[in-house]
Steps between C-alpha positions, in 0.01 A plus 500: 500500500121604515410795701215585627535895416680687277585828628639767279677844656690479795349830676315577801203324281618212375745430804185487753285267290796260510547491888151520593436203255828343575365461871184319397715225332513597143816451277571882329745622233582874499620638196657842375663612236675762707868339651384582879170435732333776594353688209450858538566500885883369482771616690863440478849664590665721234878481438575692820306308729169734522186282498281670223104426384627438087156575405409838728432520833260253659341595828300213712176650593139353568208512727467104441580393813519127330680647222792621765454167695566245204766710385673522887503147467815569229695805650531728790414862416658833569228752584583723242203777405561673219531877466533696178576891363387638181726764338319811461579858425836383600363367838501196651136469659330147576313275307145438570405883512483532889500806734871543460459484129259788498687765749796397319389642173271724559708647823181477687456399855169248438403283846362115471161722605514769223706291189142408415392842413799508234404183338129608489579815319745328243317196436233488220320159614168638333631376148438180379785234500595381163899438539770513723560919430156523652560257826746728579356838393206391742699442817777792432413696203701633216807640624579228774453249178697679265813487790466113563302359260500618126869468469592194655192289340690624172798344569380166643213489282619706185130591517334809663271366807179634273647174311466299723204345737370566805673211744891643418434782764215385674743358789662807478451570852506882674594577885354754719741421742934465505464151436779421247516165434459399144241146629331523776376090527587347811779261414760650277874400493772372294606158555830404710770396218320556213198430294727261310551275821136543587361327155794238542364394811143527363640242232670279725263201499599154391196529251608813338751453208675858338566531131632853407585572151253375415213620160163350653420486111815305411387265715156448566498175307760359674353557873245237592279655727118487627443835568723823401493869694624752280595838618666657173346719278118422390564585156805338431358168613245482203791658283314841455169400316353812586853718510716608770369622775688808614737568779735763637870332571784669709860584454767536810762676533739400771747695678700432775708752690765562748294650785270343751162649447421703191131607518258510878282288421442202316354616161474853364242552238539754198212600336603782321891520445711265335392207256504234820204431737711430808803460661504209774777409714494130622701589804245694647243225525751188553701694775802300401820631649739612181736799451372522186127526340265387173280701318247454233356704270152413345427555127134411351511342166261297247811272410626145732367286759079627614496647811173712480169407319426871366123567691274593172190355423585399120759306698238336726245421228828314313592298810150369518501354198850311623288424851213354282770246341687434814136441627453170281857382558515168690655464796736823478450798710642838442625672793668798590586897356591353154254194515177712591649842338433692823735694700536355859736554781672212643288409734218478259715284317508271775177498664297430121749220506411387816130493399540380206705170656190503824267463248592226245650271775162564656 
């Protein structure tokens, strides 16, 4: 059978392409080499019946009201906003640095009209930006960063921020008020039964054939097809001319126990104690009904699947050497985290994909 596009990864990226061109009439394979659809945003139930995120927690947020829309087509959503704690000097105090944050730790008594004042005298915003120790140092200054910042960027990084550029804490945002909600876009939520069952019905088309299992260059020979979307990594694709480019990966530990709520929120983050970033129970933002509850425990690692591209610019100046080839490649288009070595939240994911199908049916 000929197809008209070859699609390979069955994410958030590569699942949206498919639909969207499914619905104009074209005839798509989706490929991965993974055994479920999904990618990084699958969910499933563990052995005692707790639906889990396998990959981390994955929280639906976006300002795109079109981004929400296509995706509402595919699921209901539980209007879930996400709240997180960081674990400091053996406190639990919330995550953006708010109001609360501050009189917490400093057991002060600061107003939404006079928090100001404290950020004005900690805050060095004179100093010019050069990486993502000074983005912080200029909104909060040196002891706020050393708290939140130095340690944790460590772990997930296994880089100091001074390392690293600019953009890893330049959404880093910081509240003069109690707000304590992790996103503050307009549409957040987690969808009703699962990302899983969200991307099936995304891939329910009578267009759209699945192949899981499946090495894209095993069999890229064998696949007649006009035009191919490819959402893996960059560098892989042209077999590393140039070298790997490098990424941070994850490890999880699971844990389920015999108790119905194990943590107050969501996700605690630990920037300073323990080897672990966070601890996130799935309960929390699922609100399923169970006696018992699921943990997961976050380590950072160079080694297994790429979650992260690592943010330097010797990094950037070696992607753009893979963007120049992917530039002269016919008919393919690289798409998504991996594809276009950027970090993007899911709804990123899905609205590049969206433009990216507007524009070459167009």
């Amino acid at each position: 059978m000929i197809f008209d596009y070859l699609i390979v990864g069955c994410g958030l990226s590569g699942t949206t392409c498919a639909r969207l061109l499914a619905e104009h009439g074209k005839r798509i394979l989706v490929i991965d080499k993974r055994n479920h659809i999904g990618g990084n945003a699958y969910d499933c139930y563990n052995d005692d019946g707790i639906l889990i995120h396998r990959y981390g927690p994955h929280i639906f947020h976006t300002q795109f009201k079109p981004v929400w829309d296509f995706l509402s087509r595919f699921t209901r959503w539980r209007l879930y906003q996400h709240r997180v704690l960081a674990y400091v000097y053996g406190m639990l105090v919330p995550i953006p640095i708010n109001l609360d944050t501050i009189n917490t730790l400093f057991n002060a008594s600061y107003t939404e009209q006079t928090i100001g004042d404290f950020y004005e005298n900690v805050k060095n915003d004179a100093m010019p930006i050069k990486n993502a120790k000074d983005m912080v140092v200029s909104k909060i200054g040196e002891r706020l960063y050393e708290l939140f910042f130095k340690g944790y960027t460590k772990k997930q990084w296994d880089l100091y921020p001074e390392e690293l550029e600019a953009e890893v804490t330049a959404r880093i945002p910081i509240r003069y008020n109690r707000d304590d909600r992790y996103f503050s876009d307009p549409y957040q939520g987690i969808p009703i039964g699962g990302y899983t069952t969200m991307i099936a019905g995304m891939l329910d088309h009578p267009l759209i054939q699945v192949m899981l299992n499946t090495e894209y260059t095993l069999i890229k020979r064998e696949i007649s097809a006009q035009k191919t979307i490819y959402t893996g990594t960059i560098d892989e694709y042209f077999n590393c001319r140039y070298g790997k480019l490098p990424y941070r990966s994850l490890e999880f530990q699971f844990e389920t126990i015999s108790a119905p709520n194990y943590q107050p929120v969501t996700t605690i983050n630990y920037p300073n104690d323990y080897d672990f970033t966070r601890i996130t129970e799935y309960k929390r933002m699922t609100e399923q009904v169970h006696p018992k509850t699921t943990i997961v425990k976050e380590y950072s690692t160079s080694e297994g699947e790429p979650y992260y591209p690592i943010p330097r610019a010797e990094n950037n100046e070696l992607y753009g050497k893979y963007e120049a080839l992917a530039s002269k490649e016919e008919n393919t288009y690289f798409l998504g985290r991996l594809g276009r070595y950027r970090y993007l939240n899911m709804d990123m994911v899905v609205r590049e994909a969206m433009e990216l199908i507007e524009n070459h049916l167009r």
